[in-house]
C-alpha positions in Angstrom: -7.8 19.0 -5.2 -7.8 19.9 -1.5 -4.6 20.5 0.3 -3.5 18.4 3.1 -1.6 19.9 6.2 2.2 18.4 6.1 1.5 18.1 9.4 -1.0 15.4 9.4 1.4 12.7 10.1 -0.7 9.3 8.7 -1.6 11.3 5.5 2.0 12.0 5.5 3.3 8.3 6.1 0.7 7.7 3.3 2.2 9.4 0.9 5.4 7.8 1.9 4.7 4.4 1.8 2.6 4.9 -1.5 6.0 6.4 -3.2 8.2 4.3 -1.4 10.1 7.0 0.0 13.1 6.1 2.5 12.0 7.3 6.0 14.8 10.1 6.1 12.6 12.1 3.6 10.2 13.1 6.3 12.8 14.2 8.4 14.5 16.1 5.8 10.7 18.2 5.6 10.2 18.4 8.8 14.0 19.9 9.5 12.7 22.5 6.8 9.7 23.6 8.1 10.8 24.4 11.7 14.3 24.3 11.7 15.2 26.5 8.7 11.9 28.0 8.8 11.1 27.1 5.3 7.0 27.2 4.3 7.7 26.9 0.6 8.1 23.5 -0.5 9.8 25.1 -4.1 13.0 26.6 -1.7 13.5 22.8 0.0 16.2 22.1 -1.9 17.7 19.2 0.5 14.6 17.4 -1.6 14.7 16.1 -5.2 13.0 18.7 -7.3 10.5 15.7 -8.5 9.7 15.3 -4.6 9.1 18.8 -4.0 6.7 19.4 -6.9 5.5 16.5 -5.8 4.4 17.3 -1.7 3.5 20.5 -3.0 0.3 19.1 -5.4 -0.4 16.8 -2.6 0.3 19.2 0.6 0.7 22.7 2.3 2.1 23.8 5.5 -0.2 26.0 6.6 -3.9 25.4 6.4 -5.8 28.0 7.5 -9.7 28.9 7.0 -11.4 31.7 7.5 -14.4 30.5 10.0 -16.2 33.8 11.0 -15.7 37.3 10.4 -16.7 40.6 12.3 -16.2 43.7 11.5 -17.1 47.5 13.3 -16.3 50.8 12.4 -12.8 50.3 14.3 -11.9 46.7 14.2 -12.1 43.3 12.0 -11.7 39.9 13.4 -11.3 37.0 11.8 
C-alpha cells in the first residue's frame, strides 16, 4: 500500500470520519508534526497507541520521490 502525505487534508478528514475520530485528534497530529517537530508517528504519544499504528499504515509525513538524477565527476543532484 502507498503512503499518503498527513498533509493531504480530505484524505486526512477521510480517515477521520471513516474511524469516527473526535475532531481534536487532527489537531493533536498536526501539534506534533510542527510544533514539537515530531515525523515519527511511533513517538506521538499524546495519540492512543492503536491510533498511531494506525496513521502510520495509512500515512507518512514526508513524501518525497526521487524525480531525476544527475551526476558529474564533482556533483549529484537529485
Amino acid at each position: 500500500m502507498i503512503k499518503t502525505s498527513i498533509l493531504d487534508a480530505g484524505k486526512l478528514q477521510e480517515f477521520t470520519k471513516e474511524r469516527k475520530l473526535q475532531p481534536f485528534r487532527v489537531k493533536q497530529i498536526y501539534q506534533e508534526i510542527f510544533k514539537n517537530q515530531n515525523i515519527d508517528f511511533s513517538d506521538m504519544t499524546t495519540l492512543s497507541k492503536e491510533l498511531r499504528e494506525d496513521v502510520d499504515k495509512h500515512f507518512s509525513v514526508v513524501t518525497l520521490k526521487v524525480d531525476k538524477i544527475l551526476e558529474d565527476e564533482n556533483t549529484t543532484k537529485i
